[in-house]
Structure formats: structure tokens, C-alpha cells
N, C-alpha and C positions, 0 to 999 in steps of 0.2 A: 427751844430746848434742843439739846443737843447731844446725839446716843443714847436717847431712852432705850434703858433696857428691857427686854420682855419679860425677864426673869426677875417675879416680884423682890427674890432676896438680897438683886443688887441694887447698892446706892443711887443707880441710873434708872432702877424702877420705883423705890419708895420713896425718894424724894421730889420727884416728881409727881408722884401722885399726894403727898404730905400738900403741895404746893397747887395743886388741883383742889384737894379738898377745904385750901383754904383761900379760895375764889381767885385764883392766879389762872390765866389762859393759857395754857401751856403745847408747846408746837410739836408731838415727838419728830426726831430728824433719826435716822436708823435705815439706814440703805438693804439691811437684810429682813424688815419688817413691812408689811404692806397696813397694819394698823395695830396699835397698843393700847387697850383700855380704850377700845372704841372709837378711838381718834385714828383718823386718817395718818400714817408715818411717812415724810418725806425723804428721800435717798438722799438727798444734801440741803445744805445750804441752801444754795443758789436753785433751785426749785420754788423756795418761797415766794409767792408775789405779795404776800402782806409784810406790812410792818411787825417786825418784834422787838420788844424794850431791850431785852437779855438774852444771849444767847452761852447757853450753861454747859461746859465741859466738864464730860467726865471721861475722857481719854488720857493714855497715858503722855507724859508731859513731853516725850520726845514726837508726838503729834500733833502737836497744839501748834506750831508755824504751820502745817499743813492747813489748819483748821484757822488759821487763824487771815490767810491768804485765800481762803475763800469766803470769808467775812467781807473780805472788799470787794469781791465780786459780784454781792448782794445788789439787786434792785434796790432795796431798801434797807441800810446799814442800821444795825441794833444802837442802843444807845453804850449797853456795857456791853464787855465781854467777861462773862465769868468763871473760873478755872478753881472747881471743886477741891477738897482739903487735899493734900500732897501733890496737887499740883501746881507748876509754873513752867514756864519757857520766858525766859529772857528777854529772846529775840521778837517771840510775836508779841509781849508785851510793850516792845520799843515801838514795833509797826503801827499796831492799832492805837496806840497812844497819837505817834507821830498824824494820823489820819482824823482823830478830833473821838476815838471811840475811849470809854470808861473802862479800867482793866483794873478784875478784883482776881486776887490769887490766894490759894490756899485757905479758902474759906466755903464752909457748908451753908447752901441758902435755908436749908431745914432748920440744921442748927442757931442762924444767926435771927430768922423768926423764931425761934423759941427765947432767946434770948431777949429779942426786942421787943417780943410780945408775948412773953409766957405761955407757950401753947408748948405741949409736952414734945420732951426733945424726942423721943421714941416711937414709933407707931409698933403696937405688937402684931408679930406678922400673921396672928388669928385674923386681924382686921385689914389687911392688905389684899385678899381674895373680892 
């Protein structure tokens, strides 16, 4: 996971945790956070020494080649790469494509489990504490 935010009211914080509570391992990656919801947060990427299936953007789109260029830097290369609703980059979707990795764009992982599996699109943020 990728810019877990600290801050329960953004996207970067309750989808992540939506995705936690619904048995998903989730890595925070936050260079300005030492840990988020009790999880250990790594300053980048490339810090990982385990495997992750997904690695989930939620930066804005004109950094996602940056982000997406230290995806290949990875000991161990995600399967997707995923770029939350309003986001795309072209470029680093041509890259990581070109490299054998899975690139989903403009899609919410919260939202598209609630879809695939009916579990409420919302979490109210009484229950995000």
C-alpha cells in the first residue's frame, strides 16, 4: 500500500483500513509516518523486503512515473499496480505494463469490493477511530 494517510478523513486512510478490516494485509508506505494504525510505515517502496500482490496509489497523477520507477526497483515486484479514482499516468502505465506488472487506473479498491461483494460502500467515520 502506498501513502497511507494518517489522517482517518482521507481516502489514503479509510480505504485502507476498509481493506484491513476486510482481511487484506496491508503494507502502510509513508515516508513522513514511523507507524499507522499500529502498523510499522515504510518511507518507500524499495525498503520492502517481502512480497506485495498490490501496490495502491493515491498520489497525484503527475507522480505516479516517480512511483512507478521505484516499483522496479523493488526486490520483489507487486503483481498490480494500482492508481485510485482520478488517477492515471500514461507513461508509468506503459512502463510497468512493458515489465510484465498489472496496471489498474481510476478505480477505488473499497468501492470495487463493495461492488463485488456487497459490503457497504461507506464506512462512517464514527467507526474509523
Amino acid at each position: 500500500m502506498l501513502d497511507f494517510s494518517r489522517y482517518p478523513q482521507k481516502p489514503a486512510h479509510y480505504v485502507p483500513k476498509f481493506l484491513i478490516k476486510h482481511g487484506f494485509k496491508v503494507i502502510p508506505v509513508n515516508p513522513n509516518a514511523e507507524e499507522i494504525l499500529k502498523l510499522r510505515a515504510y518511507k518507500s517502496l524499495e525498503e520492502l523486503e517481502e512480497e506485495v500482490d498490490v501496490v495502491n496509489v493515491f498520489r497525484p497523477s503527475d507522480q505516479v512515473l516517480e512511483i512507478a520507477k521505484q516499483v522496479l526497483k523493488m526486490k520483489k515486484k507487486p503483481k498490480v499496480f494500482w492508481m485510485q479514482e482520478g488517477i492515471y499516468n500514461q507513461e508509468a502505465a506503459e512502463l510497468l505494463k512493458k515489465n510484465g506488472i498489472a496496471v489498474v487506473w481510476n478505480r477505488c479498491m473499497m468501492r470495487e469490493h463493495n461492488r463485488l461483494f456487497g459490503t457497504k460502500p461507506l464506512i462512517p467515520m464514527t467507526k474509523l477511530k
